[in-house]
C-alpha positions in Angstrom: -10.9 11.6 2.2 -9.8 13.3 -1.6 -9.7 16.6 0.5 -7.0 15.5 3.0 -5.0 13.2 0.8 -4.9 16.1 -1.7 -3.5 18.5 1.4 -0.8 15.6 2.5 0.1 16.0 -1.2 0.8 19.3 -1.1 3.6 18.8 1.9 5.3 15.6 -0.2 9.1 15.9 -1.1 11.0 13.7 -2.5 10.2 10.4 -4.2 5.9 9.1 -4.4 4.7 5.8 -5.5 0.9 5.4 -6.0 -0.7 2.7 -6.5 -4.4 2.1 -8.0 -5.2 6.1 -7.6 -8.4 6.7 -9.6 -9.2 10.3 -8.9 -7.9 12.6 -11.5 -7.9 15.4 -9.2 -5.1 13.1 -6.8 -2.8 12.8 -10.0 -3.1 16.3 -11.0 -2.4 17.5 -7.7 0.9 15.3 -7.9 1.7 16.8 -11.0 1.6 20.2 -10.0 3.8 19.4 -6.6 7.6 20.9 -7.6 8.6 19.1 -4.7 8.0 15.6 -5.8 11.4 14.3 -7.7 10.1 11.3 -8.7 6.8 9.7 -9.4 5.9 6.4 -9.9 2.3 5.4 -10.8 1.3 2.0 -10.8 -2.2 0.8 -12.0 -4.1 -2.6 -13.0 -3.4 -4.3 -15.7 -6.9 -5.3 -17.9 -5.5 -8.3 -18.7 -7.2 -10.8 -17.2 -4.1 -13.6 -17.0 -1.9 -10.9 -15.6 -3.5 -11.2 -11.9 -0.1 -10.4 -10.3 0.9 -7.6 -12.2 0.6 -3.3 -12.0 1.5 -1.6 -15.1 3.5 1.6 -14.6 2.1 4.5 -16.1 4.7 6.5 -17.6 7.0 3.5 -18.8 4.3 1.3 -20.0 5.8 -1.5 -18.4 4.6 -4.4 -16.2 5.8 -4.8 -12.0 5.0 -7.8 -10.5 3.7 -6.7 -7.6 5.2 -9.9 -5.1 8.5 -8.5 -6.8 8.0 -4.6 -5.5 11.0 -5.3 -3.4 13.5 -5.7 -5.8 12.1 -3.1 -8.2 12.4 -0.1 -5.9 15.1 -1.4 -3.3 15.2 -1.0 0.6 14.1 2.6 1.7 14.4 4.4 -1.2 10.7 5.6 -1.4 9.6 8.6 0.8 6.3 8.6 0.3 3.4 6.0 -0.4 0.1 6.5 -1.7 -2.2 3.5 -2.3 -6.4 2.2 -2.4 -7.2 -0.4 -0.3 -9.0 -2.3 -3.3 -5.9 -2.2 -5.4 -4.0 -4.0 -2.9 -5.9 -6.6 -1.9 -5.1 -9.5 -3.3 -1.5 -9.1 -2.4 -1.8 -7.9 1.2 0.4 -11.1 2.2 3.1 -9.7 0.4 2.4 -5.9 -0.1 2.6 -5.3 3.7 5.8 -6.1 4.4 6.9 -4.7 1.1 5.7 -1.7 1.6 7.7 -1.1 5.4 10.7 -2.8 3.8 10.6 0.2 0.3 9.4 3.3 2.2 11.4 5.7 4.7 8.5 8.3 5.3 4.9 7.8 5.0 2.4 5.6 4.1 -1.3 6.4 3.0 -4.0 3.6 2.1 -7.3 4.9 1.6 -10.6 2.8 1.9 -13.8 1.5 4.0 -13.6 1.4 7.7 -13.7 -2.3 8.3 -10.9 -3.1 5.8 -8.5 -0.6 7.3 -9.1 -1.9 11.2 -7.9 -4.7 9.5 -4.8 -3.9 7.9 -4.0 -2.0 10.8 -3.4 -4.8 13.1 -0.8 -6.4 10.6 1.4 -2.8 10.6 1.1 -2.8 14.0 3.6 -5.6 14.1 6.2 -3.3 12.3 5.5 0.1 13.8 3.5 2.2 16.6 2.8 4.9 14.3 -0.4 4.2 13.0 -3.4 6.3 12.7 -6.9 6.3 10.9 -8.4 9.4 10.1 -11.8 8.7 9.3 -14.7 10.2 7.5 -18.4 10.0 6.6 -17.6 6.9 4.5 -14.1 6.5 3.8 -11.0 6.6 6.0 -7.3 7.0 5.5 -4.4 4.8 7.4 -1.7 6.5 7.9 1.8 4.6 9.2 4.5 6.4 9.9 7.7 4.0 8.4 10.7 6.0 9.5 11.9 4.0 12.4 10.7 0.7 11.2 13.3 -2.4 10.6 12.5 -5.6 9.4 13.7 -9.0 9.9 13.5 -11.7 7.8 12.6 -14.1 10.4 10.1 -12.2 11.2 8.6 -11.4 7.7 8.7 -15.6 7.1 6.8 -16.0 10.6 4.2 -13.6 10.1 3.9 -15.0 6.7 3.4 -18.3 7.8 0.6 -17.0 10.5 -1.2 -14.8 7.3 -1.3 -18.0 5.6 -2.8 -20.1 8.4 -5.3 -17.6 9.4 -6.7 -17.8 5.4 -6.5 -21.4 5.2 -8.6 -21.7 8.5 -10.9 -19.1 7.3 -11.6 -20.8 3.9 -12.2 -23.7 6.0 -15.2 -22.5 8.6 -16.7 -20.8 5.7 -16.9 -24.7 3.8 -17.9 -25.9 7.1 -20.4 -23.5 7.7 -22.0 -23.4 4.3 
């Protein structure tokens, strides 16, 4: 998984948000790209009453991460890197963040199960999706560059995340 992120890294131009990257080898081979303009690196806060909130590396300053939107504006991002644990907790909202912020390409990296997952919610943006997998790890890869959103559409599948949790959180009571 490092291997081909690091090689996807070496093709990057333009502007790169990362979010929750760990690997020191990742964020040195982002530093060493000449053809990344602009480099945002967002990573969690250890505070344990700031649960909605990345700090930005180079700025020390907090994002809240349901307000990613207005921070980096519609399509102004080419390139996303992100770990699947990072994100989460805000999958409700980071999803259709993340198509609405980036024109080029999107890469979450984590287990198997979790990605098959998140898949199905980008499929209802985009049909440019693709999981490279590996021994342990796999990457999702979606492809944003001719995806549109609607508002409509963003409340609706909202509303249906929301449902599907709530009903969830209710055959696991039942069930226990």
């Amino acid at each position: 998984m490092e291997k081909f992120i690091l090689k996807k890294i070496k093709t990057m131009q333009g502007s790169l948000l990362g979010i929750g990257i760990q690997s020191e080898k990742i964020k040195e081979a982002i530093q060493n790209n000449k053809n990344i303009l602009t480099c945002y690196l967002l990573e969690e806060s250890s505070s344990p009453l700031n649960k909605k909130k990345l700090k930005l590396k180079e700025k020390k300053r907090t994002i809240n991460i349901k307000k990613i939107k207005k921070v980096f504006k519609k399509k102004r991002i080419d390139n996303i890197i992100c770990s699947y644990q990072t994100i989460k907790p805000f999958l409700k909202t980071f999803v259709r963040d993340s198509v609405y912020i980036n024109k080029g390409d999107l890469y979450i990296y984590g287990s198997k199960d979790d990605l098959y997952e998140l898949k199905n919610k980008y499929q209802r943006y985009t049909t440019n999706i693709e999981i490279k997998e590996e021994k342990t790890t796999s990457v999702l890869i979606v492809n944003n560059q001719t995806t549109k959103n609607n508002r409509l559409k963003d409340i609706g599948y909202w509303w249906l995340d929301t449902g599907t949790a709530i009903a969830d959180f209710l055959t696991m009571i039942l069930v226990n």
